[in-house]
FIBADREN-922960 format. One line per field, with one value per residue: residue number from 1; residue in three letters; x, y, z of N, C-alpha, C in turn. Coordinates in pm, 1 decimal. Layout:
resi = [NUM:...]
resn = [ALA:...]
n.px = [X:...]
n.py = [Y:...]
n.pz = [Z:...]
ca.px = [X:...]
ca.py = [Y:...]
ca.pz = [Z:...]
c.px = [X:...]
c.py = [Y:...]
c.pz = [Z:...]
This chain:
resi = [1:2:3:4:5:6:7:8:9:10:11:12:13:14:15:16:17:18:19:20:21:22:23:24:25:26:27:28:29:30:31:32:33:34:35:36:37:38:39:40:41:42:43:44:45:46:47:48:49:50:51:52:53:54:55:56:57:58:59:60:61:62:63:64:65:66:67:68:69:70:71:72:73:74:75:76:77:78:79:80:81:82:83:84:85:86:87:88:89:90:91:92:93:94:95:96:97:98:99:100:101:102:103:104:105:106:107:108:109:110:111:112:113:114:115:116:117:118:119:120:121:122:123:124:125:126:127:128:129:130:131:132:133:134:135:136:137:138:139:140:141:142:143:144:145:146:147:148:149:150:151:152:153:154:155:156:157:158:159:160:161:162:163:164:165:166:167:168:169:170:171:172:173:174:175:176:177:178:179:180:181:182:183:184:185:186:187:188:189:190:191:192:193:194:195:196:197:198:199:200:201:202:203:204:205:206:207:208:209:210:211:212:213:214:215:216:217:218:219:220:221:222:223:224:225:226:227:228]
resn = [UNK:UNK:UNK:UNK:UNK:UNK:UNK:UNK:UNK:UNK:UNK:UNK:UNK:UNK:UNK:UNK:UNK:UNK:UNK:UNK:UNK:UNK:UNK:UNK:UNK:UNK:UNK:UNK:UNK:UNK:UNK:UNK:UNK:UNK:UNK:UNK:UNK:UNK:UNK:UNK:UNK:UNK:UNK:UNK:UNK:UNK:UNK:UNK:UNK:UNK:UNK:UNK:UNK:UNK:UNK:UNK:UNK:UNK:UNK:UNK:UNK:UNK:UNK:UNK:UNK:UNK:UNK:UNK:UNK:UNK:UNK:UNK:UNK:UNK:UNK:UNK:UNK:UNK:UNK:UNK:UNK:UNK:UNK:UNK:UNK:UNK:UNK:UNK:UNK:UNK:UNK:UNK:UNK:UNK:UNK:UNK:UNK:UNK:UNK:UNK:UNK:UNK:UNK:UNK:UNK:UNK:UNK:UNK:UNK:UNK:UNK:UNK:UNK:UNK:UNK:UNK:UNK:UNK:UNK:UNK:UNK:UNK:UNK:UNK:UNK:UNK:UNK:UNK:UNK:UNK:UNK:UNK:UNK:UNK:UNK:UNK:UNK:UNK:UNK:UNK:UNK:UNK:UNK:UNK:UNK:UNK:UNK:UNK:UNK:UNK:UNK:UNK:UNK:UNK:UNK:UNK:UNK:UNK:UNK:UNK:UNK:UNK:UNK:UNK:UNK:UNK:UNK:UNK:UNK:UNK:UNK:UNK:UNK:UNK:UNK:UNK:UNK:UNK:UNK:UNK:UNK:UNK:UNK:UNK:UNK:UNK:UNK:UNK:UNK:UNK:UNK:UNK:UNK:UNK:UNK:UNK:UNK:UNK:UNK:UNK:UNK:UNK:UNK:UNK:UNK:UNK:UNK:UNK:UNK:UNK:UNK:UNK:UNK:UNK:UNK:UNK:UNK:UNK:UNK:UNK:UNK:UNK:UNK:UNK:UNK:UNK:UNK:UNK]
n.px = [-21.9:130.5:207.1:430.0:522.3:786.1:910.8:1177.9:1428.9:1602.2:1771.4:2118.1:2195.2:2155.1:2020.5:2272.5:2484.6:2579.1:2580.3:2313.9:1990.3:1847.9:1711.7:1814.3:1733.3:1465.5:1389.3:1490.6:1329.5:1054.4:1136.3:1288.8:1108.9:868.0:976.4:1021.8:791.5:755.9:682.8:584.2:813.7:866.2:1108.0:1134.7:1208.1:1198.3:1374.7:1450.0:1700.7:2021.5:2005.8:2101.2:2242.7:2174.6:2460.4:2455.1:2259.0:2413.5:2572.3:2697.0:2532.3:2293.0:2274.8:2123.5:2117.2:1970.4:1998.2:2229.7:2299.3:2180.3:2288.9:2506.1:2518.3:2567.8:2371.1:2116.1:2201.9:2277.9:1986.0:1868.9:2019.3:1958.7:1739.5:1348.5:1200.8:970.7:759.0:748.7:620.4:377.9:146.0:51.3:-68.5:-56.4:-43.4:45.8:178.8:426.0:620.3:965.3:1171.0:1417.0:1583.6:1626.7:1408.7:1234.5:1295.6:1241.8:1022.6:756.3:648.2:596.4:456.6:382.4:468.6:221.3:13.1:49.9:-26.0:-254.9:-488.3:-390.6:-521.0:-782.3:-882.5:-930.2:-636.5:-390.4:-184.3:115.5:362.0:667.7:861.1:1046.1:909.7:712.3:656.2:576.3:341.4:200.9:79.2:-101.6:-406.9:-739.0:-990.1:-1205.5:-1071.1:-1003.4:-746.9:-545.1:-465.1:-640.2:-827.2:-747.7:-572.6:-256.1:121.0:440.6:783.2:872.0:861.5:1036.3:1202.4:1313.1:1476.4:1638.6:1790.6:1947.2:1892.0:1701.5:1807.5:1876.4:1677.1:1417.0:1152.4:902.7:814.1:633.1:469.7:383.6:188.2:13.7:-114.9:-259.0:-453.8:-457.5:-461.6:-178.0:-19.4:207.9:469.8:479.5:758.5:1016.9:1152.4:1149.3:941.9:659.1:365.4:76.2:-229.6:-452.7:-754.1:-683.5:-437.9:-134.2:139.4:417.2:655.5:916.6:1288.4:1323.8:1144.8:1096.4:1102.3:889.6:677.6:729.2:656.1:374.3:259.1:261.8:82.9:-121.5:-161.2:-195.3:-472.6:-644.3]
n.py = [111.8:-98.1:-444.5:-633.4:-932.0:-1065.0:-1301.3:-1559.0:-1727.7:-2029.7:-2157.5:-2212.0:-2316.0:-2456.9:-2774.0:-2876.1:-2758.6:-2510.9:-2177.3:-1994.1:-1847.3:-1557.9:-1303.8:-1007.9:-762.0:-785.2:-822.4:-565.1:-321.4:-344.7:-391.2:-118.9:82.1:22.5:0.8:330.5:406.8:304.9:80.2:-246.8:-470.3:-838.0:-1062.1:-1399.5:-1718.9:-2053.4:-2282.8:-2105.3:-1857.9:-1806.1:-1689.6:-1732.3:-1519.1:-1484.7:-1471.9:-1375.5:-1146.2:-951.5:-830.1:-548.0:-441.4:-495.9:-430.2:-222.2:115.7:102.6:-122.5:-177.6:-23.9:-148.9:-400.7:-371.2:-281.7:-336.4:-407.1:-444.3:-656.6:-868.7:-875.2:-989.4:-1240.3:-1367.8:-1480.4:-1506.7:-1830.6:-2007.3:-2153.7:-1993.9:-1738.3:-1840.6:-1865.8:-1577.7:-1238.4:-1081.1:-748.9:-815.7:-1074.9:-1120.0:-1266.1:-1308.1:-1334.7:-1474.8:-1772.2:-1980.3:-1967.0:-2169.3:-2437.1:-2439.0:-2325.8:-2416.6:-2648.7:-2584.4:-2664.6:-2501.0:-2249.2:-2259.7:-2262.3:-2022.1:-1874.0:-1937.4:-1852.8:-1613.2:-1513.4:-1569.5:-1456.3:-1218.8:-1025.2:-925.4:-1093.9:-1139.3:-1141.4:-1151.2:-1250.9:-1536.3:-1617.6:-1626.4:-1893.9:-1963.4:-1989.2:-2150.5:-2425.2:-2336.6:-2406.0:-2369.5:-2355.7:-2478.8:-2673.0:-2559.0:-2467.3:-2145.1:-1985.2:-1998.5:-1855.1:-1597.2:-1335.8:-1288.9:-1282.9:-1404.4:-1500.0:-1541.4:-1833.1:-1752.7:-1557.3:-1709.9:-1850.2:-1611.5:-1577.5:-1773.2:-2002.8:-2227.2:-2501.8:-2549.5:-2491.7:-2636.9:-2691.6:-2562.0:-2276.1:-2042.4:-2247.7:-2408.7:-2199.9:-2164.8:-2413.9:-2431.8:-2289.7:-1991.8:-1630.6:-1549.7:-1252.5:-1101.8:-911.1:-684.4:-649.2:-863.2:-892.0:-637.1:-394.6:-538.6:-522.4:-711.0:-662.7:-802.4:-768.0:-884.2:-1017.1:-940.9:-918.6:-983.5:-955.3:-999.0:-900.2:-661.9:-517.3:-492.7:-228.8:-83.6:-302.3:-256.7:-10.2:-15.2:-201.7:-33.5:160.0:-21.8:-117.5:145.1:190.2:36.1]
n.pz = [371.5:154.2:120.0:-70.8:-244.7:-352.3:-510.6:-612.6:-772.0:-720.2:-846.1:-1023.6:-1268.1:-1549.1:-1701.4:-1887.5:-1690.8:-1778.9:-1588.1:-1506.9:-1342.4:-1177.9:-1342.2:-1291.0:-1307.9:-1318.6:-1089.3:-949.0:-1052.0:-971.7:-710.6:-680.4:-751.7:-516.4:-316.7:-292.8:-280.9:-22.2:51.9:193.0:163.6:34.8:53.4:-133.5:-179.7:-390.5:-186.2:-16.9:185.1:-54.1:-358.2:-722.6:-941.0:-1243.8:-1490.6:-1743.6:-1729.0:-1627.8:-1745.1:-1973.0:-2139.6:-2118.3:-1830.3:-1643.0:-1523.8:-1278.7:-1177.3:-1177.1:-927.0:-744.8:-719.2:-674.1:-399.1:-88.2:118.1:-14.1:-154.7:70.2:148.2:-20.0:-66.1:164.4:140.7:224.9:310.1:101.9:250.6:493.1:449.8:359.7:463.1:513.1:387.7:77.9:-85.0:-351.0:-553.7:-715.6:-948.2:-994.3:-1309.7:-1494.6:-1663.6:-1545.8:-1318.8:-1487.1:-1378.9:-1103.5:-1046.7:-1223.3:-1058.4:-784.7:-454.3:-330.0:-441.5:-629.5:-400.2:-290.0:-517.7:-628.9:-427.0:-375.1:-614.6:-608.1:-390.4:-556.8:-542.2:-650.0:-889.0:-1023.3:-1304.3:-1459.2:-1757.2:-1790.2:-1581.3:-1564.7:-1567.3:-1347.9:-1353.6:-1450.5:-1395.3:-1199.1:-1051.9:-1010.4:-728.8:-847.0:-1066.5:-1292.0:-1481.1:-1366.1:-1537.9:-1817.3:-2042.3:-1981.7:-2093.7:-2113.3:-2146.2:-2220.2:-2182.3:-2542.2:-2789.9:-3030.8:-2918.2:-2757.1:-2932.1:-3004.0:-2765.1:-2800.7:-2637.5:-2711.1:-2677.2:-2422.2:-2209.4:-2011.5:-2111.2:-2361.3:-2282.2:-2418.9:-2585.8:-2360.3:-2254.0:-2410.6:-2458.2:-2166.9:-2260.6:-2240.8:-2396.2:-2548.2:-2549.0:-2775.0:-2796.4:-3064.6:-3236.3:-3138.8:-2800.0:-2710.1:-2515.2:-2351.1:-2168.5:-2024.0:-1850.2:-1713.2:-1596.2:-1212.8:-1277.9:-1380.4:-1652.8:-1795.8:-2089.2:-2097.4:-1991.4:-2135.5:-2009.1:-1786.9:-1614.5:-1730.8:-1662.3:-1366.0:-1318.6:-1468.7:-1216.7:-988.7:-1060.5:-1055.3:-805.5:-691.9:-711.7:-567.3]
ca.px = [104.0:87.2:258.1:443.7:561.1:845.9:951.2:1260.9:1501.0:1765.2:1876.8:2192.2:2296.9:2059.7:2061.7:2354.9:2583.4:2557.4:2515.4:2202.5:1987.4:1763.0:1774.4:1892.2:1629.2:1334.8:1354.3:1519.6:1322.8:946.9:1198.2:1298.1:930.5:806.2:1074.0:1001.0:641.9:760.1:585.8:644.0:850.7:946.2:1159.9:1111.9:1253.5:1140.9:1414.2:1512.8:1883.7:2084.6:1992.6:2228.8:2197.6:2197.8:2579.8:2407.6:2220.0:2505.6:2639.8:2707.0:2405.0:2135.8:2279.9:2063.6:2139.0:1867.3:2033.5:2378.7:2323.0:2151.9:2382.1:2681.7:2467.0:2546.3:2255.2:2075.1:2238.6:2251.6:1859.5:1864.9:2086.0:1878.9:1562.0:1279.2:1153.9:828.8:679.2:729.8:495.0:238.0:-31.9:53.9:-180.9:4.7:-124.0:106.9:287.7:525.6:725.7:1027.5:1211.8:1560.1:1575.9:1691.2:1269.6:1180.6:1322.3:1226.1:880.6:607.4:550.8:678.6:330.8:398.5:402.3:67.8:-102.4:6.3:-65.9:-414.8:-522.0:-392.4:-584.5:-913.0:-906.0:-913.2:-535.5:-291.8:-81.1:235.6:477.2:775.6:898.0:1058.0:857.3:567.4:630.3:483.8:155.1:120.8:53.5:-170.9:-517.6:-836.9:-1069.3:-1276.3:-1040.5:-883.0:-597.2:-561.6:-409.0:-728.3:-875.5:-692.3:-475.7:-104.7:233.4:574.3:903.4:835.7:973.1:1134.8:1271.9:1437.4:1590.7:1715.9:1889.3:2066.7:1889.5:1612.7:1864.3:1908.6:1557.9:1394.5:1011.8:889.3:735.9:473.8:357.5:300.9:107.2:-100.9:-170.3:-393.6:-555.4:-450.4:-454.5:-51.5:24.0:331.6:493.6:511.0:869.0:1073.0:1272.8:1090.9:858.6:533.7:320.4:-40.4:-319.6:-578.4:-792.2:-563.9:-303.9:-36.6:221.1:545.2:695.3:1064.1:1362.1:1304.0:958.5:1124.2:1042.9:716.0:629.3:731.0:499.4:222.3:216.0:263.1:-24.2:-298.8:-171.2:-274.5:-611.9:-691.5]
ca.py = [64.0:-215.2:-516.2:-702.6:-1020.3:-1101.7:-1417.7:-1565.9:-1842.9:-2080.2:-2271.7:-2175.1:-2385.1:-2587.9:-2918.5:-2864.1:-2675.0:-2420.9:-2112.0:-1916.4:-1814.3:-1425.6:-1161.6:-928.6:-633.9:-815.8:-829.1:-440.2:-204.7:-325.9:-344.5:33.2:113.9:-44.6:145.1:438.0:448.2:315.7:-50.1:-357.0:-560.8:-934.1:-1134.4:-1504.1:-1838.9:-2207.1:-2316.0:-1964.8:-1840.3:-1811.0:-1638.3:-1670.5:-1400.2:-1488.8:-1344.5:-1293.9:-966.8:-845.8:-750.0:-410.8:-402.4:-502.3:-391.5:-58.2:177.3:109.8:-266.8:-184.4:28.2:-197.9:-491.0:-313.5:-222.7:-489.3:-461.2:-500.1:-812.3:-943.1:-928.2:-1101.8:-1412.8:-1397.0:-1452.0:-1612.9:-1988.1:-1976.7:-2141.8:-1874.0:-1674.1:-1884.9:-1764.0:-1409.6:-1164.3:-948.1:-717.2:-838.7:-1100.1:-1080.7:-1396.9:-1246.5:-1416.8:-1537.9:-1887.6:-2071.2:-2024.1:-2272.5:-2544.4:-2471.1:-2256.3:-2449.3:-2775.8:-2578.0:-2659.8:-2359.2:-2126.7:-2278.0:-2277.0:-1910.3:-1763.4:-1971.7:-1810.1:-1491.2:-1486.7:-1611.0:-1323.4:-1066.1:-976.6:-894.6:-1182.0:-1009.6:-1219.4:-1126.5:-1335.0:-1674.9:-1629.7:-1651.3:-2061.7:-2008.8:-1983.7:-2259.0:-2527.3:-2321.3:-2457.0:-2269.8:-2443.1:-2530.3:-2712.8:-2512.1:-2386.5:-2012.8:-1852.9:-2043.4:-1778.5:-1494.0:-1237.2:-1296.7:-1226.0:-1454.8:-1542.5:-1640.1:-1900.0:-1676.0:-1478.9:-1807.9:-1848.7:-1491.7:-1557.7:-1890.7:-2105.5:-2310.1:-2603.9:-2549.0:-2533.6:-2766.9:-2674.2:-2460.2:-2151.1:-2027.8:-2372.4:-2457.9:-2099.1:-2189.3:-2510.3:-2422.5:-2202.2:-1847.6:-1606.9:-1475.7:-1140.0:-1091.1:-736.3:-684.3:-666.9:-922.9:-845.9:-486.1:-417.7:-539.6:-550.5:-723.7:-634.3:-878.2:-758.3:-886.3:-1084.1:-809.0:-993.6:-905.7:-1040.3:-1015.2:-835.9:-523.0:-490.7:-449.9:-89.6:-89.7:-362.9:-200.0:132.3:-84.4:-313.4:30.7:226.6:-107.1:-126.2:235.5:180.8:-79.6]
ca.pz = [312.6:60.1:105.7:-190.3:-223.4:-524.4:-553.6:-677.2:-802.0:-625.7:-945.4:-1054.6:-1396.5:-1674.9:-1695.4:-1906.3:-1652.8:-1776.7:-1536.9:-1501.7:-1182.9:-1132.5:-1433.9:-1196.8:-1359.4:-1323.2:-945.9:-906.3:-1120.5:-914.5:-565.0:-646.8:-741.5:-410.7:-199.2:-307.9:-226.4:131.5:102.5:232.7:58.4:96.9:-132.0:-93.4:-280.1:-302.7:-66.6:78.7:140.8:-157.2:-459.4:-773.1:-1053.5:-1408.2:-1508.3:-1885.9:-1683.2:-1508.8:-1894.5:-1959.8:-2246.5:-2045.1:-1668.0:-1625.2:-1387.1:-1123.1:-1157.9:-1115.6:-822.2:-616.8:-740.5:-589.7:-300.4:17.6:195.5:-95.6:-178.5:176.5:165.8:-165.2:-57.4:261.2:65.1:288.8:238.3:115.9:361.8:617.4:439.5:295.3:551.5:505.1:326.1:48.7:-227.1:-490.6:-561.3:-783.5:-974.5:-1116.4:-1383.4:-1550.4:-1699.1:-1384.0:-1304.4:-1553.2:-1296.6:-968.2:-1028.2:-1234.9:-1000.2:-653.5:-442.8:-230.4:-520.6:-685.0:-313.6:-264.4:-626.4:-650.2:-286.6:-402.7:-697.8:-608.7:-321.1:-606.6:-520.3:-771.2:-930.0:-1120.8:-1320.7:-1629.0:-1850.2:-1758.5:-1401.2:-1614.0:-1565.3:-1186.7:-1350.5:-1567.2:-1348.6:-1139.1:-1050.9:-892.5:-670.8:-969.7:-1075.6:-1375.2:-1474.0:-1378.7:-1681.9:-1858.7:-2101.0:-1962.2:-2141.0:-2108.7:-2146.0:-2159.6:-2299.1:-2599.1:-2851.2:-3096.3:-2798.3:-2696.7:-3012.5:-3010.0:-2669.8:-2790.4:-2511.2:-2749.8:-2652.2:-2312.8:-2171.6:-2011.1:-2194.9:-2450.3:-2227.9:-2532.6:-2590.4:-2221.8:-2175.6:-2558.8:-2421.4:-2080.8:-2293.6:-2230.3:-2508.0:-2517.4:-2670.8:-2774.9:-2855.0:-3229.8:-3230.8:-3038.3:-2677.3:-2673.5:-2408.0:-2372.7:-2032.4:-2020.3:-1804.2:-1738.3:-1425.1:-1129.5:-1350.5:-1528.2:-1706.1:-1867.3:-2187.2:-2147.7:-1930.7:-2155.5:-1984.0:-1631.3:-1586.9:-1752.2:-1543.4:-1233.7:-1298.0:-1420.0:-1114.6:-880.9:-1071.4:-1058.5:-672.4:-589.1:-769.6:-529.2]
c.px = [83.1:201.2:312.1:519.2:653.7:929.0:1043.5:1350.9:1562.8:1835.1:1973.6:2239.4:2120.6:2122.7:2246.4:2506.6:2649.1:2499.5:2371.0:2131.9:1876.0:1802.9:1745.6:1754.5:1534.6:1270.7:1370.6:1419.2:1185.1:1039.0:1195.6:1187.7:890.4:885.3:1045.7:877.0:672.3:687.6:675.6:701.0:925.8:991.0:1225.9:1167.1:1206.7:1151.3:1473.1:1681.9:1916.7:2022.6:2119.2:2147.1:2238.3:2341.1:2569.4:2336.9:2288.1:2556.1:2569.7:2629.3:2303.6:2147.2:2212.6:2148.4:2090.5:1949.8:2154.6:2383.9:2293.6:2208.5:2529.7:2614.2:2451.3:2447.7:2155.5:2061.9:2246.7:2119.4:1824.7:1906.0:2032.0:1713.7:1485.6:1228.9:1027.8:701.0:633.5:646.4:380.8:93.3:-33.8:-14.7:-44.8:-97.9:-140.8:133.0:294.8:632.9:785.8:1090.9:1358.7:1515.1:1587.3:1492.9:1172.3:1194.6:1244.0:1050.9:717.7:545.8:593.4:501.7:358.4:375.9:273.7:-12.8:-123.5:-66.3:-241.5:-493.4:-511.0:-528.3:-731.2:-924.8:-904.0:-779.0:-433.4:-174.2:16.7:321.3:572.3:830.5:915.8:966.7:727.8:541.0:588.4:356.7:91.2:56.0:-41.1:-356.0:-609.6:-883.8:-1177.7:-1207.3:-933.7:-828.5:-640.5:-561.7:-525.8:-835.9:-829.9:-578.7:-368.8:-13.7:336.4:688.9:844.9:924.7:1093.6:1233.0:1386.8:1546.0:1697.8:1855.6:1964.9:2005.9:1751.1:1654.7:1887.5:1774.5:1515.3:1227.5:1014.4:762.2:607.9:414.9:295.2:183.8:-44.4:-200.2:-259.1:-430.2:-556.2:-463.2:-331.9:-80.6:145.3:353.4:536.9:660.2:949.6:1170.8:1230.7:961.9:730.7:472.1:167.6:-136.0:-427.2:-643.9:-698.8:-424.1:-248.6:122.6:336.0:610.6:880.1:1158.8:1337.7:1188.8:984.0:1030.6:957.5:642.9:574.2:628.0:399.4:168.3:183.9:103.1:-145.0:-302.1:-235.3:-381.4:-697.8:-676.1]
c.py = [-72.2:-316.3:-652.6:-846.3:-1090.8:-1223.8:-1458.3:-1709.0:-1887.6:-2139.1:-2199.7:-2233.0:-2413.9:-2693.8:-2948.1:-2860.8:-2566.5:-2294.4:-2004.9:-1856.4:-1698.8:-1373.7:-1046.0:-823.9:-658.7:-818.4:-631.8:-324.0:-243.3:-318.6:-209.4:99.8:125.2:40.5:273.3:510.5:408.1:184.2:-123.5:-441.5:-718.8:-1004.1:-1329.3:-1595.1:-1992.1:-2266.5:-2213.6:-1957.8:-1791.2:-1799.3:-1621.5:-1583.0:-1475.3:-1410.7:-1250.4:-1171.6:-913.7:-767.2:-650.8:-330.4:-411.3:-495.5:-252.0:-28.4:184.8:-27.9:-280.2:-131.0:-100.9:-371.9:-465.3:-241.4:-350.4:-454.0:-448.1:-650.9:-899.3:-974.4:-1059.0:-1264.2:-1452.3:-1473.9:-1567.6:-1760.0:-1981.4:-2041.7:-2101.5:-1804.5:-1691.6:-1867.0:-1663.4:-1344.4:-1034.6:-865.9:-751.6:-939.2:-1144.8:-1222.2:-1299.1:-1392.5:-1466.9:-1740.4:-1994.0:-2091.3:-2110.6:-2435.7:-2548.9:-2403.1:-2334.0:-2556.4:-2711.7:-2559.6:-2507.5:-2228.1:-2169.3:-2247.6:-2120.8:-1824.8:-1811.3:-1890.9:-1636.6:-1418.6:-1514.3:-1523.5:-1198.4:-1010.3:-1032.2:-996.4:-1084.3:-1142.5:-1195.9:-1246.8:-1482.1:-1702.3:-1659.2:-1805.8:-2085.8:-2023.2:-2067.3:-2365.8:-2499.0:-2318.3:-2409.7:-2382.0:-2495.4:-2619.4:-2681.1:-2430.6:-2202.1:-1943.9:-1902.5:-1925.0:-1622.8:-1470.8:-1246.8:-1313.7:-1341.0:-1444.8:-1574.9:-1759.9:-1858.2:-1639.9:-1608.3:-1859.0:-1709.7:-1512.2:-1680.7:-1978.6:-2190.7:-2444.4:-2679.7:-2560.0:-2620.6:-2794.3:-2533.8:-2360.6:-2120.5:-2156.3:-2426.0:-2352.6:-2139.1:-2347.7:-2528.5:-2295.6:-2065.9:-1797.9:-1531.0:-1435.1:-1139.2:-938.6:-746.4:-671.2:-717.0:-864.0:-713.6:-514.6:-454.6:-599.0:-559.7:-726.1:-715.9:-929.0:-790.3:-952.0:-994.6:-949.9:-978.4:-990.3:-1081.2:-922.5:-667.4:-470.3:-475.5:-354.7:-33.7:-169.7:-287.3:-108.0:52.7:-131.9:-164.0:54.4:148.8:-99.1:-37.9:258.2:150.5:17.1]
c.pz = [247.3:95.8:-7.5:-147.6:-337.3:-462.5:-654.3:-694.2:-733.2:-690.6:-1016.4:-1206.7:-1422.0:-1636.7:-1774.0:-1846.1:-1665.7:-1678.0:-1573.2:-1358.6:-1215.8:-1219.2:-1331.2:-1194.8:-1329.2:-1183.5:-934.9:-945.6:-1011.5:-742.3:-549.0:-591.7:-570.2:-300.8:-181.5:-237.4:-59.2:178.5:133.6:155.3:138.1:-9.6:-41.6:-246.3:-242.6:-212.2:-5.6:103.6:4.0:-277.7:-588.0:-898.8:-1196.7:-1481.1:-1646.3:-1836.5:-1632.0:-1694.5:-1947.3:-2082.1:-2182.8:-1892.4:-1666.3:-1517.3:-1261.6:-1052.9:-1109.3:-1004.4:-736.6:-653.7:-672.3:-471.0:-165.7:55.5:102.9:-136.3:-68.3:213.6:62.1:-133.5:70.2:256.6:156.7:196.6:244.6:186.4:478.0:574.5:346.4:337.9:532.1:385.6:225.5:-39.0:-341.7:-431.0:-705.6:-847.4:-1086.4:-1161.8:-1402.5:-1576.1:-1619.8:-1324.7:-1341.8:-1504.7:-1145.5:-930.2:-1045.9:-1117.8:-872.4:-613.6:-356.4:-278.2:-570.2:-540.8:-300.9:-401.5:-605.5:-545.0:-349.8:-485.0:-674.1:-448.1:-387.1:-589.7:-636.3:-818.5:-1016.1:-1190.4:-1484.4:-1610.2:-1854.7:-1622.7:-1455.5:-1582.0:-1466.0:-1191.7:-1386.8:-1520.4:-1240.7:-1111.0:-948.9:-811.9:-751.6:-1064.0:-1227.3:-1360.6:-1487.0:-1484.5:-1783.2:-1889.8:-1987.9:-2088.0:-2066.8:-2200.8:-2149.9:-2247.2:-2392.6:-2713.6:-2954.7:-3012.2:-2761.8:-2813.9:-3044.2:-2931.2:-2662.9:-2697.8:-2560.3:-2650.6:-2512.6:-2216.6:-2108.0:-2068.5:-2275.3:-2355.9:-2312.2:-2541.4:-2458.9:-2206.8:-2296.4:-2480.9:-2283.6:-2158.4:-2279.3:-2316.9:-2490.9:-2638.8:-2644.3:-2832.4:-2998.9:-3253.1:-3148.6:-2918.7:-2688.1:-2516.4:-2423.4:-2193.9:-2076.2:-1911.5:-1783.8:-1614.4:-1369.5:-1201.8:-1458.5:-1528.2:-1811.4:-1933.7:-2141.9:-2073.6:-1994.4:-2098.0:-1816.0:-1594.2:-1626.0:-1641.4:-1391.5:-1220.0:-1349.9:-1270.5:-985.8:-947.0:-1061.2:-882.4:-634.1:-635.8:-645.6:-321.3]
């Protein structure tokens, strides 16, 4: 039985005040996945407790059906706002883990040492890093025992800057996502047509452009798991 590990937001607004928080999809469609097969799943946050949702994914264009169920599903959502503190399972051994996204991750993800100690550990055990879109910012700041940056000539995936002008939130931000990932050196693909799906592959690090890339995601991340 595989054990996953998805990781999630606690910031609710931008600097603005504007609300924001979890794109709802980006956590549900690899949860379903993961259920299904019967694995372990744990869903963890910087400071644990309280999870808010992004209310731009609850809207009735981009709420799927896997999303709305288990959005109107309490014990669903009572695990969710339960979400462990990630220092309860920073010793623990998973297969995956998993940084989902929504814009609210661009605050509390890149400098959290807890996520850099577990992804770097992960990753330099050969075990599967995962991360869509805005969650992609858990990676950027992450540093091997050699002293560079992980995503450092790897193949990846993120929001990117067009994308943020699509969704109105250039302004709101608090960094430019593509230029942080260009700047340690990764090589980001982007999907030839903006906000479509695109999922990248690169040995243990798969990486997902954008909320439409949920449910690609999800069956990528299952089918590299039962490789392994």
């Amino acid at each position: 039985m595989k054990k996953l590990l998805l990781i999630v937001t606690n910031v609710d607004k931008y600097e603005s005040g504007l609300p924001t928080g979890l794109w709802l999809s980006e956590l549900t469609h690899i949860y379903h996945k993961a259920k299904e097969k019967k694995w372990n799943i744990t869903i963890a946050s910087p400071k644990g407790g309280h999870v808010p949702i992004d209310p731009e994914s609850l809207k009735p264009l981009v709420l799927d059906k896997i999303s709305k169920e288990y959005y109107e599903d309490p014990l669903f959502m009572e695990e969710l706002n339960h979400s462990k503190n990630l220092y309860e399972v920073i010793n623990e051994s998973f297969d995956c883990v998993y940084l989902a996204g929504g814009h609210a991750t661009m605050y509390d993800f890149p400098d959290d040492e807890n996520i850099k100690k577990i992804i770097s550990q992960q990753y330099e055990k050969g075990k599967m890093i995962a991360a869509i879109c805005h969650g992609v910012g858990g990676l950027i700041n992450v540093k091997l025992s050699n002293g560079e940056y992980l995503i450092k000539n790897n193949s990846m995936t993120g929001f990117d800057w067009f994308e943020e002008t699509i969704a109105r939130r250039k302004r709101e931000v608090p960094f430019n996502l593509e230029a942080a990932i260009k700047e340690r050196g990764a090589n980001l693909k982007k999907a030839f047509i903006p906000m479509t799906s695109n999922v990248v592959v690169d040995g243990n690090l798969i990486t997902g452009q954008n909320p439409f890339s949920s449910k690609e995601m999800a069956k990528v991340v299952v089918e590299q798991l039962e490789k392994t």
